[in-house]
C-alpha positions in Angstrom: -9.4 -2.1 -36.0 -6.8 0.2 -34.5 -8.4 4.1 -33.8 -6.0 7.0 -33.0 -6.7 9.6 -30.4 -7.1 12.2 -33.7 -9.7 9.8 -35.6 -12.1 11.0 -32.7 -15.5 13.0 -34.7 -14.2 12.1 -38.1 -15.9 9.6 -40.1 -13.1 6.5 -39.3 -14.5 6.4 -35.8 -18.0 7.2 -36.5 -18.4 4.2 -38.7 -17.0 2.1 -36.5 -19.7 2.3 -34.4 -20.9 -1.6 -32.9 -17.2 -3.1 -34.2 -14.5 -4.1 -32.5 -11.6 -1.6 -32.3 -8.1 -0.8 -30.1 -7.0 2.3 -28.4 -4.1 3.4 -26.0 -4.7 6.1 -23.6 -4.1 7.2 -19.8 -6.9 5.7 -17.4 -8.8 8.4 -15.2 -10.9 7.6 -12.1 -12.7 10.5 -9.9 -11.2 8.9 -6.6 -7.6 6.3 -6.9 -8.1 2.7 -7.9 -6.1 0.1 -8.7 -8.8 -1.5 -10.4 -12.1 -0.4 -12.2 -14.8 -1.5 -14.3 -15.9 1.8 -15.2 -13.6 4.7 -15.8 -12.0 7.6 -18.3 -9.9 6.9 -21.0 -7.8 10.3 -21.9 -4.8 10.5 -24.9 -2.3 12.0 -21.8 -2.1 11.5 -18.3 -3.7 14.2 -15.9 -2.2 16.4 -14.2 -4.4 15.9 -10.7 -7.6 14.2 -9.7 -10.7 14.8 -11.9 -8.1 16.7 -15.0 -10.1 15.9 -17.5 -10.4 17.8 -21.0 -13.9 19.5 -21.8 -14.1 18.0 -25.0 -16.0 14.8 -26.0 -13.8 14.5 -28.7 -10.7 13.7 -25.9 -12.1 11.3 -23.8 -13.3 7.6 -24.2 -16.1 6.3 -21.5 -14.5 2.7 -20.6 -17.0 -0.1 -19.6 -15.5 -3.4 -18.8 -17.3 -6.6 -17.6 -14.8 -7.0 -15.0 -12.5 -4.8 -13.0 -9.9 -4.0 -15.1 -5.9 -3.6 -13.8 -5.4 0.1 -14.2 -1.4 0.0 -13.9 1.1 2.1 -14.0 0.4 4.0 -17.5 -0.8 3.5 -20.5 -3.3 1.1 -21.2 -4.1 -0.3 -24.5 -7.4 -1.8 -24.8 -10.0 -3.8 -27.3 -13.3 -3.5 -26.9 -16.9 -3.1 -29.0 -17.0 1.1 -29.6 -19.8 2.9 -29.3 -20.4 6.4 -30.7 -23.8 7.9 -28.3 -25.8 11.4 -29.2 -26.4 11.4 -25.6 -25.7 15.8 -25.1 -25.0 14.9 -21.2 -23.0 12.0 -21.9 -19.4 11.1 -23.5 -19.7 10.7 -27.6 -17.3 7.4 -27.5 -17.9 4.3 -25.3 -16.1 0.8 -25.5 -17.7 -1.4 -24.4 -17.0 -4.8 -23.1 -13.0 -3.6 -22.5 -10.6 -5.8 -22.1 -6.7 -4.6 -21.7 -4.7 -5.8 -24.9 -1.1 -7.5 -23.3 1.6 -4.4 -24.1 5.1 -4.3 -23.7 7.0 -7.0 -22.1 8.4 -7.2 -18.7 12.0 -7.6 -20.4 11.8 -4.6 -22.9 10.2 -2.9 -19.9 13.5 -3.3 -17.9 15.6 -2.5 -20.4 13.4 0.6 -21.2 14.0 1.3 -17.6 17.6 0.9 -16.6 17.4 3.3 -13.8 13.7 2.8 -12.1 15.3 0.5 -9.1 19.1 1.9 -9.1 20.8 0.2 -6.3 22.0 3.4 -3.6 25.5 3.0 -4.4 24.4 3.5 -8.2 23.0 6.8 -7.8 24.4 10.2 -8.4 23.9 12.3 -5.4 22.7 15.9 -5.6 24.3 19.2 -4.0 21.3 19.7 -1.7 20.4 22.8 -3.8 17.8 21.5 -6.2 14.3 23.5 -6.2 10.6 22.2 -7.3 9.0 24.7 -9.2 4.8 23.3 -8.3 4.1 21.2 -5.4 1.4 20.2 -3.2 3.9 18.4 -0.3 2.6 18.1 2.9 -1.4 17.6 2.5 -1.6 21.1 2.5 -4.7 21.1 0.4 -6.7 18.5 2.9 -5.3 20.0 5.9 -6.8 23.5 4.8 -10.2 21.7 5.0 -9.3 20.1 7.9 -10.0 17.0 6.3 -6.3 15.5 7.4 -3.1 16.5 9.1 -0.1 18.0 7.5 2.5 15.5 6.5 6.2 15.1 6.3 7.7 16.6 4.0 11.0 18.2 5.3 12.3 14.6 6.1 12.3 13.4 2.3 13.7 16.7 1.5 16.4 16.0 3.2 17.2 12.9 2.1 16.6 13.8 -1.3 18.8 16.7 -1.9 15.4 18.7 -2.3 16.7 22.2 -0.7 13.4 24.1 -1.8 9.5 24.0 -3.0 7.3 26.6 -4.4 4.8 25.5 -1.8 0.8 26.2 -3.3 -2.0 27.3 -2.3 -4.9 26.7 -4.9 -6.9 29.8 -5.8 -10.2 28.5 -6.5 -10.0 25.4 -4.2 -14.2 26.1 -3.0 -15.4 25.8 -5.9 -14.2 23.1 -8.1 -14.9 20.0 -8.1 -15.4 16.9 -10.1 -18.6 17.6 -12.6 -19.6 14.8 -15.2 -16.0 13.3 -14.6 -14.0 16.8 -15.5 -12.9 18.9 -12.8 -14.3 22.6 -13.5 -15.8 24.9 -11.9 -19.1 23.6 -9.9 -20.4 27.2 -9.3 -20.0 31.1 -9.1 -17.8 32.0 -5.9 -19.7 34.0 -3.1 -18.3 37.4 -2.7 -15.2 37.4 -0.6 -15.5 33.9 -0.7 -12.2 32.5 -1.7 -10.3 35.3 -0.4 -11.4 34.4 3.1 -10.1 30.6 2.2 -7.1 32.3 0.8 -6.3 33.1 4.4 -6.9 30.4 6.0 -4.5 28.2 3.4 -1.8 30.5 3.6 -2.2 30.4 7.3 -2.0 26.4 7.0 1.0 26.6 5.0 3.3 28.7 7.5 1.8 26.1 10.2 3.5 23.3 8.0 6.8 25.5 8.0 6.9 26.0 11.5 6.1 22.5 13.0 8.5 21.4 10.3 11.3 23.9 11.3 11.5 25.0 8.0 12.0 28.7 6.6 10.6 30.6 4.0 12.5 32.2 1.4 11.1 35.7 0.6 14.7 37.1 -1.1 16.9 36.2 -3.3 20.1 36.1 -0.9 17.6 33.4 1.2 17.4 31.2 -1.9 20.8 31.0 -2.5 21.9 30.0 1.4 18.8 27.5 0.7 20.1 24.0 1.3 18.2 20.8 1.6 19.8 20.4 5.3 17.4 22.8 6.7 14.5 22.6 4.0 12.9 26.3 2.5 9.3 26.9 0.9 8.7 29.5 -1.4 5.0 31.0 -0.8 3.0 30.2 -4.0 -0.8 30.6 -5.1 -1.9 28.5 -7.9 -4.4 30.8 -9.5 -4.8 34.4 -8.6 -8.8 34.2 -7.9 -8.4 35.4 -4.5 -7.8 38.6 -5.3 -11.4 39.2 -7.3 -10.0 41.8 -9.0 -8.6 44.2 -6.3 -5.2 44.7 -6.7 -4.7 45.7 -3.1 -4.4 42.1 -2.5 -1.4 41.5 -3.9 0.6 44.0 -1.7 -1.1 42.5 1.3 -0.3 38.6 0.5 3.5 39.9 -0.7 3.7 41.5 3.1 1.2 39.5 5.4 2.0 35.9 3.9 5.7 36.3 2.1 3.9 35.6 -1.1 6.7 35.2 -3.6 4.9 33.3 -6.8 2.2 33.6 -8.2 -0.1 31.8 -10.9 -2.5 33.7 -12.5 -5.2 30.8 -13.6 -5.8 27.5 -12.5 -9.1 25.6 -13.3 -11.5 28.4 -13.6 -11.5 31.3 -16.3 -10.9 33.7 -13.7 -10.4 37.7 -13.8 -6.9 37.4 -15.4 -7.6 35.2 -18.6 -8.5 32.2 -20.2 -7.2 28.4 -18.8 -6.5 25.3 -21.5 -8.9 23.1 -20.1 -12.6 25.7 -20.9 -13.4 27.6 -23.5 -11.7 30.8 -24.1 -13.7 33.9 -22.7 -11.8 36.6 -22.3 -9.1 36.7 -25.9 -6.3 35.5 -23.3 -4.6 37.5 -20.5 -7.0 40.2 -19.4 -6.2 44.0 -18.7 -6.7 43.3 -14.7 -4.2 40.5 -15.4 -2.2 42.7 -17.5 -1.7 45.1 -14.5 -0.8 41.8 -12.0 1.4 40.8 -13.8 3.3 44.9 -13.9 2.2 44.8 -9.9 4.0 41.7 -9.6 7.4 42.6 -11.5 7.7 45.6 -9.4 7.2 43.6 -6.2 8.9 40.7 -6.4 7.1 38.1 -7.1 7.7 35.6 -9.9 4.3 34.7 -12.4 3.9 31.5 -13.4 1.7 30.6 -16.5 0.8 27.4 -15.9 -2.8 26.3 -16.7 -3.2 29.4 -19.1 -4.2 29.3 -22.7 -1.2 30.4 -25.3 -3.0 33.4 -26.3 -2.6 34.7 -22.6 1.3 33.5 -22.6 1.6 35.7 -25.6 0.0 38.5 -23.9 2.1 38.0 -20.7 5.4 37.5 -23.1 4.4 41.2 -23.8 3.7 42.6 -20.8 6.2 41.3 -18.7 9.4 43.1 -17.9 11.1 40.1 -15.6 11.3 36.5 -16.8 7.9 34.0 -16.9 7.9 30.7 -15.2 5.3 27.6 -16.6 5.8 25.4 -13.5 4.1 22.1 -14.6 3.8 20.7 -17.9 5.4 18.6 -20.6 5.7 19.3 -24.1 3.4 17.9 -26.9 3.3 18.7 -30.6 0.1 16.6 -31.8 -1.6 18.4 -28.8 -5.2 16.8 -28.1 -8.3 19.3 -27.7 -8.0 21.2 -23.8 -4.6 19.7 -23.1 -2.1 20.9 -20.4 0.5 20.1 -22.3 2.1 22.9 -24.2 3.3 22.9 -28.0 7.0 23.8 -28.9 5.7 27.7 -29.9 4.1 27.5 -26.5 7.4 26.7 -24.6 9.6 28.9 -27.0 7.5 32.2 -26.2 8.0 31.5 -22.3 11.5 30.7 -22.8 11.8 34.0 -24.5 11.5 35.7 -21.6 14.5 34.3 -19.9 12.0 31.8 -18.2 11.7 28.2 -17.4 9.6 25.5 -17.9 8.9 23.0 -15.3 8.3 19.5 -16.5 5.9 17.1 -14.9 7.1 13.6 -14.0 3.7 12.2 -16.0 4.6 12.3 -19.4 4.8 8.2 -20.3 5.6 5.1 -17.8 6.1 6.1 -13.9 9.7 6.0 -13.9 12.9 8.0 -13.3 14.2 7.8 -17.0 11.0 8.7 -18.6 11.3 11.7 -16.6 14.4 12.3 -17.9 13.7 11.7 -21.5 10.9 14.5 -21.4 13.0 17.0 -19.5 15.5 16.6 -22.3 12.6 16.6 -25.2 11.9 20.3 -23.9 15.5 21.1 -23.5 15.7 20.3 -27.7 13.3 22.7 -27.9 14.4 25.7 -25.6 17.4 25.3 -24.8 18.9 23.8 -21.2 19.2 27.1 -19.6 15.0 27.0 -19.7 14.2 24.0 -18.2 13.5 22.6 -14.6 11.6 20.4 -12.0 7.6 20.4 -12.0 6.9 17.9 -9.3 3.0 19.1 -8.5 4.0 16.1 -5.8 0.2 15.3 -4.5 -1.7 17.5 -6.9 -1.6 14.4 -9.9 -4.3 12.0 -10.2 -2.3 9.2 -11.9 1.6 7.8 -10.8 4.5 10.0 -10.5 7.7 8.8 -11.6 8.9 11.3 -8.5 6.4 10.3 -5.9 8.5 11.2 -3.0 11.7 14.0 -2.9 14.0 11.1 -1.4 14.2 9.8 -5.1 15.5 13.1 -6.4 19.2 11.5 -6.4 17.2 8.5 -9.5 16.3 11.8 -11.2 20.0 13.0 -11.1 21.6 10.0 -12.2 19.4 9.3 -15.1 19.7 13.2 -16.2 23.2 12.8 -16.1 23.3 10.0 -18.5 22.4 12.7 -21.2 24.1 16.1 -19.8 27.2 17.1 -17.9 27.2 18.0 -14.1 26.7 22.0 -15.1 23.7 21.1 -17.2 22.4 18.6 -14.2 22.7 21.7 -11.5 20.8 24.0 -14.2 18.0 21.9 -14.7 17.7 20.6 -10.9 17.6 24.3 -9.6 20.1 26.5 -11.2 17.6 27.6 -14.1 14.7 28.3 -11.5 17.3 30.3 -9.0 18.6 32.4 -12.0 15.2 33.3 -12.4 13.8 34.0 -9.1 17.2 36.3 -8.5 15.6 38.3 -11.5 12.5 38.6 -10.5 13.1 38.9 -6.7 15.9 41.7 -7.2 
C-alpha cells in the first residue's frame, strides 16, 4: 500500500495500522549519519540540524532492523506502519523499514547532467555574486568555543562568491534538540542572549580580520565588493537579543556594523510568530512593527525568513524599503509547520521589491536541482525577486552547494535556462538592488 505525506490523521492511514505500506520522505537524524536504524522521516528536507515540524501529523518515526543507508535525499521506504496514542511520542511508526530501490543510477545521470561538470565545462562567474543566509566559517561552534573558525575566504575566492550575509543566531542558548524537533528548551535568563549576542558578533569580526576580509556597511562598499578580496555583511538571524528594547538596534547598527536583520528564528520571540510553533502573537507584533520602521530608517535590510505568512503580511504593510526571505524554497501542497513558503507567500514579499533566497535542499544534492527550484520561484515572482540562500553549515541534510568554490556548477546550470543578465540578477544583482534601497 502506497501512503502520501497528506493521508497522515485521515482514516487511509489510520486503518492501515499493522500492514505493510510505502512512503517517500527526507531522513532526519539529531547528530549526521550515514547510516541509522532509528531516525525521522519528514515530507521536505530540513533546513539545519534538529528542523523538525511540531506536528505529529509531518513526521514518521523510522525503525529498521538494520542500519539503513540514509543517502543523498529522498528515501522511499516499505515497512509494517504503526499508528501509537502515545501523547509523548510520534502518531506514525514503520516498523521493520527497509529502503525500496528508487531511481536508477542511469536516469540519475541523466537527471543530473551538470553535478560533476568537468572545469573547462563550467561557466565562470564575475566575482560579484552574494549569499543572502550563511553560517560559513564555524561561526556558530567557534562562539561556544567548541571549534575554531574555518576557511571560508579561500573558497570565496575560488568560487566567484564576492559576499555573505554572515549570521549570528538570535536565540542560539536556548534551543536545542527536544523530542527530535529543535525548539525552544527554555525561557531565556534576562539579559541572557543579548550578552551572547556580543560575544557572536565579536566572533564574527574575528573571522573577518584573521581572514583579511572587510565588512560592507554601505551601499558604495557592496558594489566595489569582489570575490578577490571577500566582504561579509553583518546579519542576526532572529532579533531576540534585543528583548524588546529598541535601543539595541542603534547600538548593533553602530558598535557591530549590523546591516541585516531577521526578526524570528526558532522561537516565538517579541516580534511575531515562526512557521515551525504555534501562532501566539496574530503575526508580526507592534514591537516588531516599530523594528521593522527603526530598521528602514537606519539602514538595515529585514529579512523574514522563518516567520509565519500572517507576519509577512504585516511586514508587507509596514515596510517602507524592500523585504528579503533569505532561505527557503517554494511549495504549494505545503505540509503542516513547513519552512517552505506557498506562491501567495513569495508574491507578498516580492511585492515589496524584495527577494527570495532559495535553499540548495529542495530535491537530490545537486547543482541542477538547484537550478530547477531557483527557476520554480522565478515562475512565480518574477526573475528580478530571486537569489542565493546558501544557509552553508546551518542544514542538517546535503547541500547541492556545500562549498562556495562550486558557485561557477550553479552558474552554468542557471544558464541553461536564462541569459547572462538574468544569471547576474539571480547570483547577486537582485540582492544588491535591494540592499542599495535599503542601505541608501
Amino acid at each position: 500500500m502506497r501512503l502520501s505525506w497528506h493521508d497522515l490523521g485521515k482514516p487511509r492511514a489510520d486503518k492501515a495500522h499493522g500492514k505493510r505500506v510505502e512512503i517517500s520522505g527526507f531522513p532526519i537524524t539529531v547528530l549526521p549519519a550515514k547510516k541509522a536504524d532509528h531516525f525521522l522521516l519528514m515530507a521536505e528536507p530540513g533546513c539545519c540540524q534538529g528542523c523538525v515540524p511540531n506536528n505529529p501529523l509531518a513526521v514518521i518515526e523510522i525503525v529498521a532492523d538494520a542500519p539503513l543507508k540514509l543517502g543523498n535525499g529522498a528515501l522511499r521506504l516499505t515497512g509494517r506502519l504503526h499508528v501509537a496514542d502515545d501523547p509523548a511520542g510520534w502518531r506514525y511508526q514503520l516498523h521493520e523499514a527497509e529502503v525500496v530501490a528508487g531511481v536508477s543510477r542511469r536516469a540519475m545521470l541523466a537527471a543530473s547532467p551538470l553535478f560533476c561538470l568537468p572545469a573547462a565545462a563550467m561557466a565562470q562567474t564575475d566575482g560579484a555574486a552574494v549569499d543572502l543566509h550563511s553560517h560559513a566559517g564555524n561561526l556558530i561552534r567557534a562562539s561556544y568555543g567548541r571549534d575554531g573558525l574555518l576557511d571560508v575566504a579561500s573558497p570565496m575566492k575560488a568560487g566567484g562568491m564576492s559576499t555573505i550575509c554572515l549570521c549570528i543566531v538570535g536565540d542560539s542558548p536556548i534551543i536545542g534538540v527536544s523530542s527530535g524537533r529543535l525548539r525552544p528548551t527554555r525561557n531565556p535568563r534576562p539579559g541572557e542572549l543579548y550578552d551572547f549576542s556580543k560575544t557572536q558578533f565579536a566572533k564574527l569580526h574575528e573571522l573577518v580580520r584573521t581572514q583579511s576580509m572587510t565588512i560592507v556597511k554601505t551601499a558604495a562598499d557592496l558594489r566595489a565588493a569582489r570575490s578577490s578580496r571577500p566582504s561579509v555583511i553583518v546579519t542576526s538571524e532572529g532579533a531576540d537579543w534585543l528583548d524588546g528594547r529598541i535601543e539595541r538596534l542603534d547600538e548593533a547598527y553602530q558598535r557591530w556594523q549590523l546591516r541585516q536583520l531577521q526578526l524570528t528564528h526558532y522561537r516565538p520571540n517579541e516580534l511575531g510568530d515562526i512557521q515551525t510553533e504555534p501562532s501566539e502573537k496574530g503575526g508580526l507584533t507592534d514591537f516588531g512593527a516599530e523594528v521593522i520602521r527603526r530598521c528602514n530608517a537606519l539602514g538595515i535590510v529585514v529579512d523574514v525568513a522563518h516567520g509565519t505568512f500572517d507576519l509577512v503580511k504585516r511586514a508587507v504593510s509596514t515596510a517602507t524599503k524592500p523585504l528579503i526571505l533569505s532561505h527557503t524554497g517554494l511549495s504549494d501542497r505545503p505540509t503542516p509547520w513547513t519552512r517552505l513558503i506557498t506562491s501567495d507567500h513569495a508574491r507578498a514579499v516580492a511585492s515589496t521589491g524584495g527577494v527570495i533566497g532559495i535553499w540548495p535542499v529542495q530535491t537530490v544534492a545537486n547543482v541542477s536541482s538547484y537550478a530547477d527550484a531557483m527557476a520554480r520561484m522565478v515562475k512565480v515572482v518574477g526573475v528580478d525577486h530571486v537569489g542565493v540562500g546558501t544557509d552553508q553549515l546551518g542544514l542538517l541534510g546535503p547541500s547541492s552547494m556545500p562549498s562556495y568554490a562550486d558557485l561557477p556548477q550553479l552558474a552554468a546550470a542557471l544558464r541553461t535556462k536564462f541569459n547572462d543578465a538574468e544569471v547576474a540578477k539571480l547570483l547577486g544583482g537582485n540582492y544588491r538592488r535591494v540592499f542599495e534601497a535599503c542601505i541608501g
